[in-house]
C-alpha positions, 0 to 999 in steps of 0.5 A: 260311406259310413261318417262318425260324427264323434269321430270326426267332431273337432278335427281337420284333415291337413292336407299337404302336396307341393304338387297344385294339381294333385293338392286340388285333387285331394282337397275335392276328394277330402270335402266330398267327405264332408271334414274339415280341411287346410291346404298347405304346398308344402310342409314348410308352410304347414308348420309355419301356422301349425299349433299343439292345440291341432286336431286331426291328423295330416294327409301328405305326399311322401317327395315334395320340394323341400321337406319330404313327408317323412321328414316332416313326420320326423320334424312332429315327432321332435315337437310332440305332436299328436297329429297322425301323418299319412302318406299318399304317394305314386312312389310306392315300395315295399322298402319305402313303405316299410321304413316309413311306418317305422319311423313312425308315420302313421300309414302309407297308401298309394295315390291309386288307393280308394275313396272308402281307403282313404277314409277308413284310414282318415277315421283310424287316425283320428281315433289315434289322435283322440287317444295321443291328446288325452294321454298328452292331457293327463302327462300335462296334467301330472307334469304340472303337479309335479313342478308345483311339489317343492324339492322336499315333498318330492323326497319324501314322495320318493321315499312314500314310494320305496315303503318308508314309513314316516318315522323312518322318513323322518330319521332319514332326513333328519326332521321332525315325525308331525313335519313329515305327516304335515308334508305327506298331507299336503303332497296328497292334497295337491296330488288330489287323491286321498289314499296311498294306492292313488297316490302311487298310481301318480308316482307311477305315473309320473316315474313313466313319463319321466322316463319318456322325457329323457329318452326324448332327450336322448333321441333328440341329442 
């Protein structure tokens, strides 16, 4: 079995079945391979001790007491986690199996599924979870910035967007043409770039995951 120590640096596989036996089942199969685990009997209790900062990804049974896989998958999602969930079940179907990657969960493998297809499938979700906490880390990063620009530098970054010039920026708000450069200086400084195509490769930036924000929102409502 082929094990990519860069791959599998950091992260641990949660593993989740109200089912004892079946749990013992699964978390020997998961330490053959040699990463990092934590059981949990119930979806329940993983979120009770789960944390954003969690790396790695989630191995579930689709029918549990309580909350089901899927709905644990949709519960994340609410939270913004970038934890991968993948479901193990004996109640495979096509439908169910369809509506669940739909929904979003990451993939959806029988419990008669193989050693090497659970792990490939372990490996791909830690690849994904890689990538969701990096672009998690830049949406961070960029959504302090922003909170740290006041409401005029702001303004002025929007109209800087739209092509204004700093007199027309100046005419528009009604101040002064050494004001406007002094803001857009200092917008640019606390950006942390030093020209115009970084500073609207931000805005753009920032446009998206204010966009991504709301329609969370909206989902969420």
């Amino acid at each position: 079995m082929d094990q990519s120590p860069a791959v599998i640096n950091n992260a641990t596989v949660f593993i989740i079945d109200d089912d004892e036996i079946a749990l013992k089942s699964l978390t020997a199969l998961i330490s053959s391979m040699r990463i990092d685990y934590a059981c949990f009997g119930s979806a329940e209790e993983f979120l009770d001790s789960y944390s954003h900062s969690d790396s790695g990804c989630i191995v579930t049974d689709l029918r549990m007491l309580g909350m089901s896989g899927a709905e644990l998958q949709q519960k994340l999602a609410e939270m913004g986690s970038a934890l991968p969930v993948i479901i193990i079940t004996a109640y495979a179907s096509i439908p169910v199996a369809v509506e669940s990657l739909q929904s979003g969960v990451f993939t959806f493998l029988e419990k008669s599924c193989s050693e090497d297809e659970l792990w490939q499938a372990i490996k791909d979700a830690f690849i994904q979870n890689k990538d969701r906490m990096t672009e998690k880390h830049k949406r961070d990063s960029i959504e302090k910035i922003i909170a740290i620009l006041t409401n005029e530098e702001q303004k002025i970054l929007e109209l800087i967007a739209e092509g204004n010039s700093n007199k027309q920026i100046a005419y528009t708000l009604d101040m002064g043409l050494r004001t406007v450069e002094n803001r857009r200086h200092q917008i640019m400084h606390k950006v942390g770039v030093k020209s115009l195509a970084e500073l609207m490769k931000f805005f753009i930036q920032a446009k998206r995951i204010e966009a991504g924000n709301l329609q969370a929102d909206s989902r969420q409502r």
